[in-house]
C-alpha positions as CSV (number, residue, x, y, z in Angstrom):
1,X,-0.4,-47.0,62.7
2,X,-1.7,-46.4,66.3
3,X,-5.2,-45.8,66.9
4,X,-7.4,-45.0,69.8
5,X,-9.2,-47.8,71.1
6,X,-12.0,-48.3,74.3
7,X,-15.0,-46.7,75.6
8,X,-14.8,-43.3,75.3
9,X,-17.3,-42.9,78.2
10,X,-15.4,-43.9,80.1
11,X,-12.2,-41.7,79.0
12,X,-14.9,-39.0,79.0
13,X,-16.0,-39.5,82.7
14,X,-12.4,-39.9,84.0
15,X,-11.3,-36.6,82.1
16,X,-15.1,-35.4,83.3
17,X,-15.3,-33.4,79.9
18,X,-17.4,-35.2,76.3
19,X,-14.7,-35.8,74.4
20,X,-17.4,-36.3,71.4
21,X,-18.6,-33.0,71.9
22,X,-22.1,-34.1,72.0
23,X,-23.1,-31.6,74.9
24,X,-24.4,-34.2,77.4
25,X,-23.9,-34.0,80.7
26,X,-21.3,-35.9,82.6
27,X,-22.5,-37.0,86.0
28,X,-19.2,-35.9,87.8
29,X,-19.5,-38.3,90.7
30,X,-17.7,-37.4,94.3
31,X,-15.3,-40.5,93.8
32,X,-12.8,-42.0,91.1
33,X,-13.7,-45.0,88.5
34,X,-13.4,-47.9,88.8
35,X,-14.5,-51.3,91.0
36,X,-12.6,-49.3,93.8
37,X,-13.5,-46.0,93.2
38,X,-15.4,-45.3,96.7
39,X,-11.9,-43.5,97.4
40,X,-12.7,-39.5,97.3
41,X,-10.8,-37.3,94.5
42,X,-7.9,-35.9,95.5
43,X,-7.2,-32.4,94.5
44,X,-5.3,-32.4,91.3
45,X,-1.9,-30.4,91.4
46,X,-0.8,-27.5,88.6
47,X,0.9,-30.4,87.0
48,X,-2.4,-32.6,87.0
49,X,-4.1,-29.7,86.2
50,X,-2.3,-29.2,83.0
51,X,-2.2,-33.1,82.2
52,X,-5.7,-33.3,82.4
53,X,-6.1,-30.5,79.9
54,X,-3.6,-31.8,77.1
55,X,-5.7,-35.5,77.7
56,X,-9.0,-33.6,77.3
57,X,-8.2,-31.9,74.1
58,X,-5.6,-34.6,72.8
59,X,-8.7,-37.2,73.4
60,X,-11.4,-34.9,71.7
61,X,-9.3,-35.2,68.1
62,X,-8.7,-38.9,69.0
63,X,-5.0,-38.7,68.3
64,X,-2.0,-40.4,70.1
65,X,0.0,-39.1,72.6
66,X,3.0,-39.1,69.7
67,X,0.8,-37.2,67.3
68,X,-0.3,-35.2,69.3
69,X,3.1,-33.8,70.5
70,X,4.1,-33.8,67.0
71,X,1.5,-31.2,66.3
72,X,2.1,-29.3,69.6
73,X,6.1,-28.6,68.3
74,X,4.7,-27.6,64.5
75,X,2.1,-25.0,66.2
76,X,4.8,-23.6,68.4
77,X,7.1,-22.5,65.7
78,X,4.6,-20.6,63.9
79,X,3.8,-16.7,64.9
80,X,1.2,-15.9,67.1
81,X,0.3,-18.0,70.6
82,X,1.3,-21.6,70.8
83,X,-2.1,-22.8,72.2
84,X,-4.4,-20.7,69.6
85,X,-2.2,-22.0,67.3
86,X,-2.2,-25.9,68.1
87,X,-5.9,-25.7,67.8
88,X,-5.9,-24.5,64.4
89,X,-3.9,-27.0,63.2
90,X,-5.9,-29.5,65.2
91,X,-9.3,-27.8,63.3
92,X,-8.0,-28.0,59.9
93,X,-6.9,-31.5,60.2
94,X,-8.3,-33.5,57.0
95,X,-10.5,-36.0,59.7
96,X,-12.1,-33.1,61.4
97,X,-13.1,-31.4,58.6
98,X,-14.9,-34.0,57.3
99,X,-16.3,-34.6,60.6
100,X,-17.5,-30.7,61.2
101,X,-18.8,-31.0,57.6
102,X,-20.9,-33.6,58.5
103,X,-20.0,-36.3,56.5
104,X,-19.5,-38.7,59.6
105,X,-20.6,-38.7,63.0
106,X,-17.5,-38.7,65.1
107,X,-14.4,-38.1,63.9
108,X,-13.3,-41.8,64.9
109,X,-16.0,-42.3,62.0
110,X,-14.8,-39.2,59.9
111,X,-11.0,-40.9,60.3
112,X,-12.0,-44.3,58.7
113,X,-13.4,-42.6,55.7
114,X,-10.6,-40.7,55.1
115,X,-8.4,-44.4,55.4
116,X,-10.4,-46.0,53.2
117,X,-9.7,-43.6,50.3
118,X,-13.4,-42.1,50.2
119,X,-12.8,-38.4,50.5
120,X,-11.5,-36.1,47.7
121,X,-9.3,-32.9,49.0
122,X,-9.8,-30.7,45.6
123,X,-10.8,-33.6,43.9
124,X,-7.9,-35.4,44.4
125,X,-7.7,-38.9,46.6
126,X,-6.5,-38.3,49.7
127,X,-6.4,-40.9,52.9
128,X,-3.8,-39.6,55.3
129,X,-5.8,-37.9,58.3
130,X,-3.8,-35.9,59.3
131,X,-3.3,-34.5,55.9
132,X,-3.2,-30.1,57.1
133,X,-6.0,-28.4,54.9
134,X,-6.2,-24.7,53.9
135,X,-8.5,-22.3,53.6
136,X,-10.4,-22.1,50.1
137,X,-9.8,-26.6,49.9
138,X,-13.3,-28.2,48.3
139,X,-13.7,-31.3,50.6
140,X,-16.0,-34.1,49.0
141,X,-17.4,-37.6,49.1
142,X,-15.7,-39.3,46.0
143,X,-18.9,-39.7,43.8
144,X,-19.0,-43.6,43.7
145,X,-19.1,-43.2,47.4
146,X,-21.9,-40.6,47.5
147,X,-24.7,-42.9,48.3
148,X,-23.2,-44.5,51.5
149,X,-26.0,-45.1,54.2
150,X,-23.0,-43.8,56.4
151,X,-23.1,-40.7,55.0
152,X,-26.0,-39.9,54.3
153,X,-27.4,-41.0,58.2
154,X,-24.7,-38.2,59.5
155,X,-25.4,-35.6,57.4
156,X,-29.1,-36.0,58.0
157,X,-28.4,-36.3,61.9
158,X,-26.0,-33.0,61.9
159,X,-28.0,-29.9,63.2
160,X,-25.9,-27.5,63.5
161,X,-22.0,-26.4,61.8
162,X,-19.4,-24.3,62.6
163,X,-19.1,-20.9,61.2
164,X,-16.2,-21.5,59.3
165,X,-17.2,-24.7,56.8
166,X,-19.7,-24.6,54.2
167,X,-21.8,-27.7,53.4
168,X,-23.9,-28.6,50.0
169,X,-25.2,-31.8,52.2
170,X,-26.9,-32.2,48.6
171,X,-23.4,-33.4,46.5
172,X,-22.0,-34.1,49.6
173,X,-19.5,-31.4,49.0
174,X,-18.0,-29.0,51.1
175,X,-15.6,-26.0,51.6
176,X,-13.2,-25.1,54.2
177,X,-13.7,-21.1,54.4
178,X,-11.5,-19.6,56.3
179,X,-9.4,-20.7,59.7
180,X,-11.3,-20.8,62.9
181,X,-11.3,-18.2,65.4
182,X,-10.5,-19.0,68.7
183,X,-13.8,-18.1,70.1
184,X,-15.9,-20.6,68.2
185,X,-14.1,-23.7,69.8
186,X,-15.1,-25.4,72.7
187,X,-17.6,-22.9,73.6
188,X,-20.0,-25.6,75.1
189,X,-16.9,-26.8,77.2
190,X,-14.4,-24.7,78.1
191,X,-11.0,-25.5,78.1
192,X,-7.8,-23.7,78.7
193,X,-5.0,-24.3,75.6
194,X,-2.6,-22.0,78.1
195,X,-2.5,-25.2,80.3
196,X,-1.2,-27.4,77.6
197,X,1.4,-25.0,76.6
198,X,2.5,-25.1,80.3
199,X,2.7,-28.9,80.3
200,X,5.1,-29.3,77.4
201,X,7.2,-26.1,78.3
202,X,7.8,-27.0,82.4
């Protein structure tokens, strides 16, 4: 199993986006990275354009360049746009949820719960990740795991959730409502999906 490893500070200042999502500002120096970066930025082509994308969003869901492609192919054989549609599938990703619902911090941290067999999908165990949730699916802490410092830290340090989850932070139970719309992702950041879907189709 291949997992994402390294600071992601620094992956976040090279890609100059927050790949946690945390909103904090990225002090986008004049110059690369790096012992030797002094050298000015040279202006990134269409191609590094588009590269820099896919890396920002593939980064943000912490996935591997192999899953990630994986999930680009399944989104483009569904109706409707290819990009709209790989984010979807991205959101409703078993690790995300459980990191939108709070239960973990990052979703590095939301991914190690789900590994170690302490999230129920419909009160059934399930560990696999990238396990593809639907609309209406109870997410929940399995009850012998309910009183986890872990947990109960991030739910008590989450602020603010998406529009489309709904959280009784109380039973550490959850609910996927609906699938997200388009407009509630990466509104503090912008990105541009249309970019990725260029890089894999060129």
């Amino acid at each position: 199993m291949s997992r994402n490893t390294g600071s992601t500070w620094k992956k976040s200042r090279r890609l100059g986006f927050s790949i946690l999502e945390t909103g904090e500002e990225l002090t986008r120096r004049n110059y690369v990275p790096g012992q030797h970066g002094n050298a000015r930025r040279a202006k990134l082509t269409n191609y590094g354009l588009q590269l820099q994308e896919k890396q920002r969003i593939r980064h943000t869901y912490q996935l591997s360049e192999k899953q990630f492609y994986n999930t680009y192919i399944k989104a483009s054989k569904r109706p409707g746009p290819s990009g709209e549609n790989l984010l979807v599938m991205l959101e409703s990703r078993l690790d995300n949820l459980v990191y939108r619902m709070g239960f973990a911090r990052t979703r590095r941290g939301a991914r190690q719960l789900v590994n170690h067999g302490h999230i129920l999908v419909n009160g059934k165990k399930v560990d696999i990740p990238s396990y593809q949730v639907k609309p209406g699916t109870v997410i929940e802490v399995r009850e012998r795991d309910k009183n986890m410092s872990v947990v109960a830290e991030a739910l008590e340090a989450a602020t603010t959730r998406v529009a489309f989850v709904e959280v009784d932070a109380e039973n550490k139970k959850g609910t996927y409502v609906r699938y997200p719309e388009r407009n509630e992702l990466f509104t503090a950041q912008p990105i541009n999906e249309l970019l990725v879907v260029e890089f894999y189709n060129r």
